[in-house]
ZADOKOL-855336 format. One record per residue (C-alpha): residue in one letter; y, z, x. Coordinates in steps of 0.02 Angstrom, whole numbers, plus 50000, padded with zeros to 5 digits. Layout:
BEGIN
AYZX/...
//
This chain:
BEGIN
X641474944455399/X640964929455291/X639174925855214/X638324906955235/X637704901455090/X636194888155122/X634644878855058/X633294880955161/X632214865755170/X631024868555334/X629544879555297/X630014891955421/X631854897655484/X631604913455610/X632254932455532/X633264935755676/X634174920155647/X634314921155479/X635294937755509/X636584931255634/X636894915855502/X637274929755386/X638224942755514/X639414932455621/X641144933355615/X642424916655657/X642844924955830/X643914914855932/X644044915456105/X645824912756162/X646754906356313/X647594924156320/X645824933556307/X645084922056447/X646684919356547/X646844928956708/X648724928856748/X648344931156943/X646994920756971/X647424901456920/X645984893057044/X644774885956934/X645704891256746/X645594873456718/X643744870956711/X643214887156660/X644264884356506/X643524866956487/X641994876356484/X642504888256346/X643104873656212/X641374867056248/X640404882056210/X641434885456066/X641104870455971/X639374871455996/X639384889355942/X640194886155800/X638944871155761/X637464884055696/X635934890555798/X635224877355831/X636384871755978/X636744891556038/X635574887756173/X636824872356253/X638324884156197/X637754898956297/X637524886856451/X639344884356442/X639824900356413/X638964907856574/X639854892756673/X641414901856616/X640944920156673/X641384913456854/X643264913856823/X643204927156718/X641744937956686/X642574954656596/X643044945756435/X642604954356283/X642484939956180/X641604930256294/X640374944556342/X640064945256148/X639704927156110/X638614925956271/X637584941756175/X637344933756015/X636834917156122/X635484925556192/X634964933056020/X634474916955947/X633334914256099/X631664920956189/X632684926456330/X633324942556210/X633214954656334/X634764949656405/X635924951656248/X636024970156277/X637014969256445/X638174956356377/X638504962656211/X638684982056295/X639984975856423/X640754967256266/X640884985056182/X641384993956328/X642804980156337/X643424983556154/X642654992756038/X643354982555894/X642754967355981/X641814961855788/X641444970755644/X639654968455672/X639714972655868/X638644988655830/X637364977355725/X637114966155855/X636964980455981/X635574986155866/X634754969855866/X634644968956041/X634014986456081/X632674984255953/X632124966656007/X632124974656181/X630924990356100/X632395003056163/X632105009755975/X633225026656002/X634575017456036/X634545002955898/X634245019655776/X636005025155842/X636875007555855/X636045004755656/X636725021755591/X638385015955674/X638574999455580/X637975007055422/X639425019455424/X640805007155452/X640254998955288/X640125002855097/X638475001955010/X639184986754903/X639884977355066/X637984978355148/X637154973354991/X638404959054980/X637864953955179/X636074959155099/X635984967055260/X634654984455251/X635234994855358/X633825008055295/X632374992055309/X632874991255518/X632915008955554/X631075010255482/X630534997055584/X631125004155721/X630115019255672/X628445010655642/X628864999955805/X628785018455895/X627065022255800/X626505004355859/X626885002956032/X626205020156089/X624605013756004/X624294995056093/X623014985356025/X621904977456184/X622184960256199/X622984947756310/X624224935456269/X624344919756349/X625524906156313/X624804889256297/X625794882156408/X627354869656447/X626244854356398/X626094861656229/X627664871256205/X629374866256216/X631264871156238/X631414871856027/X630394879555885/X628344876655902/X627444885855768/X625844885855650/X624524879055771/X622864873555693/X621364866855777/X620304853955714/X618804860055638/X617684848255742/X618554838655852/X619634846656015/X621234841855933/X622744854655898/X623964850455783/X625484860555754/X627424858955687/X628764858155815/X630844856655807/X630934848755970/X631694832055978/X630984816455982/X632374803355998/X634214802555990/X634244796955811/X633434814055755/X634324825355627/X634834841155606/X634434853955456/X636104861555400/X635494877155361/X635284881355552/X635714867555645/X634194865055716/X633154847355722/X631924842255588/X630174849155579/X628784836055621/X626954836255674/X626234836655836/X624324832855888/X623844839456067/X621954835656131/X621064848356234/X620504841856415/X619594855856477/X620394871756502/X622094861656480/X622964854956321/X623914836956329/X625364834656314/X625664831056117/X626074815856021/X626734814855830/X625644813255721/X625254797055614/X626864788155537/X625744790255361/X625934810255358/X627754807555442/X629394806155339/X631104805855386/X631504825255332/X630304837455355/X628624839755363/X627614853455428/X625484854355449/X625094868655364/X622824868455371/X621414857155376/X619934857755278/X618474867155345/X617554847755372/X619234840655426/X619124826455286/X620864834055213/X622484838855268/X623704849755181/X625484847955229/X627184853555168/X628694844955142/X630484852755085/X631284837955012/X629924838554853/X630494852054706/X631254864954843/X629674862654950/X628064857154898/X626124857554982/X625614839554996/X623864832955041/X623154819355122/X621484812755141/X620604805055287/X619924787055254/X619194775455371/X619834784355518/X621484784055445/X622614797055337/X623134791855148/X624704794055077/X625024813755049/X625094817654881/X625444833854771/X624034847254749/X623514852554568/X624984853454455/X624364870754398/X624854875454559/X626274866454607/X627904873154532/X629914869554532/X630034883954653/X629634882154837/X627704883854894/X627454883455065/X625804889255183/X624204888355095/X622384891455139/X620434890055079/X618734901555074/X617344892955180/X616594886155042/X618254880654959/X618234889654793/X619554898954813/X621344897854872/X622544905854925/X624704900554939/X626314906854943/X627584904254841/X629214910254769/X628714905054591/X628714915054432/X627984932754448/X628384935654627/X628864955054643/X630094948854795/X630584931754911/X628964924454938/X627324930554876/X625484926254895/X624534920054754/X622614917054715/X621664901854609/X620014897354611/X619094885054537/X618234885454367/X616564878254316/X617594860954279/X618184860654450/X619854863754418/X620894876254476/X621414890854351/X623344896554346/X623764908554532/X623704924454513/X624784934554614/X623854946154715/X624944961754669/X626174975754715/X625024982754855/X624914967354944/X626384959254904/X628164967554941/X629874966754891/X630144956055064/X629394938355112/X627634936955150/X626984919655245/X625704910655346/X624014913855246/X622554909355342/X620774915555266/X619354920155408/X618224906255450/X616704914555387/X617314934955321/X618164939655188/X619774943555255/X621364936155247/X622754936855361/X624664934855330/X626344941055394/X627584951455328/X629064957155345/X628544973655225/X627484986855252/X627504995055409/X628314980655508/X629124982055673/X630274968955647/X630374952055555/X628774945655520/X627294954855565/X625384949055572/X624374959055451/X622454956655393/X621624962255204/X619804964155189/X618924962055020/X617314973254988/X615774969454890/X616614974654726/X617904959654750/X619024974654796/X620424970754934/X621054985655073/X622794989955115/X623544978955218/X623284983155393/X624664981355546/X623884972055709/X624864980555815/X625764979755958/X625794968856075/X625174954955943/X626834960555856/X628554962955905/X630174967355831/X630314948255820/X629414934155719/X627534935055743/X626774924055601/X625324911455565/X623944920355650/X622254910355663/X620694920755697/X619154911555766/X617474916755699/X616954928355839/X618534938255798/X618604936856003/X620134924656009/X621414917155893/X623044907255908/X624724910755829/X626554908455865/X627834922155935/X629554924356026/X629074930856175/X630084933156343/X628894923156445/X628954910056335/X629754892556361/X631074891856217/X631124899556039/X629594901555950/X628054896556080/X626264895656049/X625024907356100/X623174910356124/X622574929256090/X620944936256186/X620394951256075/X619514963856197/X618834977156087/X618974994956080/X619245001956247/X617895012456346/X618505028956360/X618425039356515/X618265055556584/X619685057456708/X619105074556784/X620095074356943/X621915067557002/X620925054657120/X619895042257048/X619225029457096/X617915012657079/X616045021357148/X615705008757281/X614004995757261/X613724998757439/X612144992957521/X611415006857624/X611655005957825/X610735016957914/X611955023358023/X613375026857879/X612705039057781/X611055033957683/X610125047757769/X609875066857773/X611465073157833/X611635085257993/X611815103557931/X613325110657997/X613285125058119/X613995140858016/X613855157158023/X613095163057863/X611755155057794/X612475150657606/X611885134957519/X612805123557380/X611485116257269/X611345107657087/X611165093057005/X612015074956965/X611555068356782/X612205053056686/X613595059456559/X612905048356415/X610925050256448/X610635065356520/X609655055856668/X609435061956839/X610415049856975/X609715049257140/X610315043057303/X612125049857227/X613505055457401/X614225070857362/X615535076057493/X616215096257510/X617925096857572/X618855110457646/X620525112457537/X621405121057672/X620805109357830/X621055093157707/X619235085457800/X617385084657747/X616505098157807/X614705095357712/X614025080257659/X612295076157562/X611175064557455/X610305069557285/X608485067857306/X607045057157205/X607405073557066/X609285069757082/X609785086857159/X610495090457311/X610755105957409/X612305107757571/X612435121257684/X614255129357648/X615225139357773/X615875152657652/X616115155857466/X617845149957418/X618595133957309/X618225116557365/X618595098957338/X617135087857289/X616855070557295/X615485061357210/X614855042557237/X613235032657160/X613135016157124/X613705008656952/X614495024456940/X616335028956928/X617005040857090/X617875055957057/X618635071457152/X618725088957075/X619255106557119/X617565117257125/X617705135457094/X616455141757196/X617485157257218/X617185162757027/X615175157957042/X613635170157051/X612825170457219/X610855169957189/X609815170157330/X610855164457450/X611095148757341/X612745145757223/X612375129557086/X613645118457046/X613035104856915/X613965088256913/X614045071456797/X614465056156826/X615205041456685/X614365022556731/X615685010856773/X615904997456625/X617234984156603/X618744990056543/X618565006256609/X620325010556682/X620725022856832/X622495032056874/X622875030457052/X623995045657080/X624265045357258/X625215029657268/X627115033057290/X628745024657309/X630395026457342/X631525031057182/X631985015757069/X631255004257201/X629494995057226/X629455000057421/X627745010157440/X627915025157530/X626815028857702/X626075044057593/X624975029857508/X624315023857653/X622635032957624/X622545029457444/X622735010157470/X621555009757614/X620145017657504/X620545005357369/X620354991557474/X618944995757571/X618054998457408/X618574981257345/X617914973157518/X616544981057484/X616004975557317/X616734956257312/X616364952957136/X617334965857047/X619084960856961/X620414969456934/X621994970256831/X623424983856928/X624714989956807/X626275000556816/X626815011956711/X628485021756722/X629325035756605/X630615032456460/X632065034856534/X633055018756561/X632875003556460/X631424994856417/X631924980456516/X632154987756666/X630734999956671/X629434984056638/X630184973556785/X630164990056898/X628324993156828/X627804974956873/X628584973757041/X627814990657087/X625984983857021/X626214967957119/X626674976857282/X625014986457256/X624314970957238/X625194963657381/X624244977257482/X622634972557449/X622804954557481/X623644958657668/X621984968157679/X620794952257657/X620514954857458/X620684937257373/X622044936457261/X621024926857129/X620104946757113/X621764955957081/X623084954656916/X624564964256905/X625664968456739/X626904980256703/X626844989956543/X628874999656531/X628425015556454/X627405008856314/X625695018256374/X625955034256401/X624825046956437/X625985061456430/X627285067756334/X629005059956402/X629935075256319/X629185084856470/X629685082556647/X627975086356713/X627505072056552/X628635060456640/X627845062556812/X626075057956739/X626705044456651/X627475036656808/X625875029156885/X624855015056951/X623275011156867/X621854999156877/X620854994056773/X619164984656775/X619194968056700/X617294960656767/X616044965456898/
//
């Protein structure tokens, strides 16, 4: 195993990447690993292929992506070679399409279990990129034990740092914050690095830094391989971005240069550029519709050591940068200046041991209009490489513990320069994400709130229709059944919140043996009703009332006091909101498989009637599944069983525009999965509400 030493002159060089500069071995593939002495149709080219991948492979990072293209060219001659099935792993590391590393690099493994040194750290990787945290714990512990302490610390590889953060990555992801994620698209994003966007204070403009390539003349940074950083403007048309240009040959050099804010009246823009004293933060100013010459910021802040993202309070008193300068507790910290009564700005500060950590923190962006400031880490309680975290200072000038944004904002991967709006509804930042369109992509995040919690009483649940009353459904005083004992079911049906009577609510009695309705009735202008019952015995009770969720529950009538002929039953209902989400637990299909079974005919059919009938509802159908498996496959199982849900309803006349589906793995549970009755809750169908 040999360690790269290298000068890192872009402001931003992904963790993950970082690691395989430092992990990989020179593993050669050779014509007698690849060679199969039987088969000699098509050795030629696949072998062509091989040299070709190689040398890019052995190039740097930057051109793994062209290398692994090769590579799977080669797999048609010869798919089973260890080597191959290794290098075709750690291709896939240093990409967004991750979740395929693990299949590679396992049949690598299985192949030869001395395949590389490191084969068991780059298992690791993979499993905990892919969330599969159990078994990156195992593949971690393995690495760490081939190894002494002094060899890791030489690597400064921590074994100890990855097994936590597969630990607070378990905490995380059975806790998902409610957003959704969407990636801005291929006009904005490209094959390459696109990272720190920023929006123009004013104007519909986004700039942001890419490593895409512009022309054939474009270099390369040695320290990954990758193309020089440069800025990119996009303008907004509508709903849309365009597609971007570089920005002004004023703020462009011929290294790098990457955008790194605005100020809050758009008059100034703050770059940084690696070439100046290790990497320096440059402004420029706007004059005349036109950008000066950038130029250093205040020499008190500026230092021989490398600063890189910096940001500004609303009113622009106070700022705040990182650096790696003297009195950093660790890599990169963030400091604090303000400015004194001469306008000048006093020597940083750094902001401390509770903030700051022995690991790099980056990307700090202050709040357009709070005090809080949010940065990313790869300390604290991180998941993996950098995570997004947000400080809060109080009226004392006090700031909180840094606080985790959780999952799915971050990953085991590099989440960093976060950018909250000043709703706190939205915000942009950039991720590796496996719908993404190459490396690092950016992304818009819609911030939905804390989630209205509901009162799932019964194993059926379902939307309460908005039904217009038709005289000859069931808007009238139902037909009393002929019985033979004259034994009444009475109560009432009150709002669970307020306490307030509902009238016009449909209750429904059903027979548990006969599996029909055998009562039906409204709740009067008092919101009670009263239904003649056959016997006393258990039943199965359905409620409806508009802008009210439907349930079904057991009723013990059995176990009740008969008074006067009469037996009460009380009932309340919870008012349908957006966001509320509903299992649908009568939805099956066949094992491992998306095919719906006939079983879920009824289900479906009440779901879609009750969609028909109320056309302006949306909603979003997820799957969920139990952990066993890997994370990869459960979410593509999970997804194709909410789309053939969804499939359903469209065949039924519901619009597609009124339907989402998403599969969520096995990261919302509702059960315990150490259980196998937890594991049958937990695989479900759900919906959930997102307008009306």
């Amino acid at each position: 195993m040999r360690i790269i030493k290298i000068t890192i002159l872009s402001l931003f060089i992904l963790i993950t990447n970082g690691l395989l500069i430092k992990a990989q071995e020179n593993l050669k593939i050779k014509k007698s690993d690849f060679r199969i002495e039987i088969k000699e149709v098509g050795f030629k080219n696949a072998w062509k292929n091989v040299k070709e991948g190689e040398e890019l492979f052995t190039a740097g990072l930057g051109t793994f992506p062209e290398a692994l293209v090769y590579y799977l060219k080669a797999t048609k001659y010869n798919s089973e070679c260890a080597k191959l099935n290794y290098k075709i792993g750690v291709c896939y590391l240093a990409t967004d399409k991750f979740y395929n590393a693990t299949e590679y690099l396992e049949k690598a493994y299985l192949k030869d279990n001395n395949i590389a040194d490191d084969v068991h750290l780059m298992l690791a990787r993979a499993y905990h990129l892919n969330l599969d945290f159990n078994n990156a714990i195992e593949n971690y512990k393995a690495y760490y034990s081939s190894f002494s302490v002094k060899e890791l610390e030489k690597y400064n590889i921590s074994v100890d740092k990855y097994i936590k953060e597969c630990k607070y990555g378990q905490e995380l992801v059975n806790n998902p914050a409610r957003v959704i994620i969407n990636n801005l698209g291929e006009r904005v994003n490209s094959e390459f690095d696109d990272y720190n966007p920023v929006l123009h204070p004013t104007l519909d403009l986004l700039y942001f830094t890419s490593r895409r390539s512009i022309d054939k003349k474009d270099k390369r940074l040695d320290a990954d391989n990758k193309y020089m950083e440069n800025i990119f403007i996009s303008e907004q048309a509508g709903d849309l971005w365009r597609r971007p240009k570089v920005i002004e040959k004023k703020l462009d050099s011929k290294n790098n240069e990457s955008l790194l804010t605005l100020s809050s009246d758009g008059s100034k823009i703050y770059l940084y550029n690696g070439e100046e004293n290790g990497g320096d933060i440059l402004v420029s100013e706007l004059k005349k519709d036109s950008w000066k010459s950038p130029k250093g910021i205040s020499g008190r802040i500026l230092s021989k050591d490398k600063e890189t993202t910096i940001t500004f309070s609303p009113d622009g008193k106070e700022m705040f940068f990182v650096s790696n300068q003297d009195g950093s507790i660790g890599g990169m910290d963030i400091f604090y200046s303000k400015l004194n009564a001469k306008e000048k700005w006093i020597d940083p500060i750094n902001m401390g041991a509770a903030i700051n950590t022995i690991y790099d923190e980056e990307a700090v962006s202050w709040h357009p209009k709070e005090d809080k400031l949010y940065f990313s880490s790869q300390g604290h309680n991180s998941m993996g490489g950098y995570d997004v975290f947000v400080i809060e200072r109080d009226e004392n000038g006090m700031w909180s513990s840094p606080l985790n944004l959780g999952y799915p904002i971050n990953t085991p991967s590099d989440d960093i320069f976060f950018k909250m709006d000043e709703t706190n509804k939205q915000a942009y930042y950039s991720s590796v994400r496996d719908n993404g369109y190459g490396g690092k992509d950016l992304y818009k995040i819609i911030i939905l709130g804390e989630e209205k919690e509901l009162k799932l009483k019964m194993d059926d649940i379902f939307l309460a229709w908005n039904h217009k009353p038709i005289d000859d459904l069931f808007y009238y005083a139902p037909t009393e059944l002929k019985v033979d004992t004259a034994l009444f079911m009475t109560g009432m049906i009150t709002d669970s919140k307020t306490g307030e009577l509902i009238i016009l609510a449909k209750i429904e009695v059903i027979d548990l043996e006969l599996s029909q309705v055998i009562a039906t009735g409204l709740t009067d202008t008092t919101g009670t009703y009263q239904i003649k019952i056959p016997k006393k015995k258990d039943y199965g009770v359905e409620l409806t009332a508009k802008d009210y969720l439907f349930f079904v529950e057991i009723t013990n009538l059995s176990q009740k006091q008969v008074i006067e002929s009469k037996i009460t039953a009380n009932f309340q209902l919870d008012k349908i909101d957006v966001g509320a989400k509903m299992v649908l637990d009568n939805i099956f299909f066949e094992t491992n498989k998306a095919t719906i079974k006939p079983e879920s005919t009824t289900e479906l059919e009440r779901l879609a009637t009750l969609l028909i009938e109320n056309p302006t509802i949306r909603l979003e159908i997820s799957g969920h599944t139990d952990n066993v498996g890997s994370y990869r496959a459960n979410q593509k199982l999970s997804e194709s069983r909410a789309k053939s849900v969804v499939d359903y309803m469209v065949s039924k006349g519901v619009g597609s525009s009124r339907l989402e589906y998403k599969g969520y793995s096995f990261n919302q549970p509702i059960a315990d999965n150490g259980t196998a009755e937890g594991r049958s809750k937990n695989r479900r169908v759900e919906f959930k509400v997102l307008s009306k």
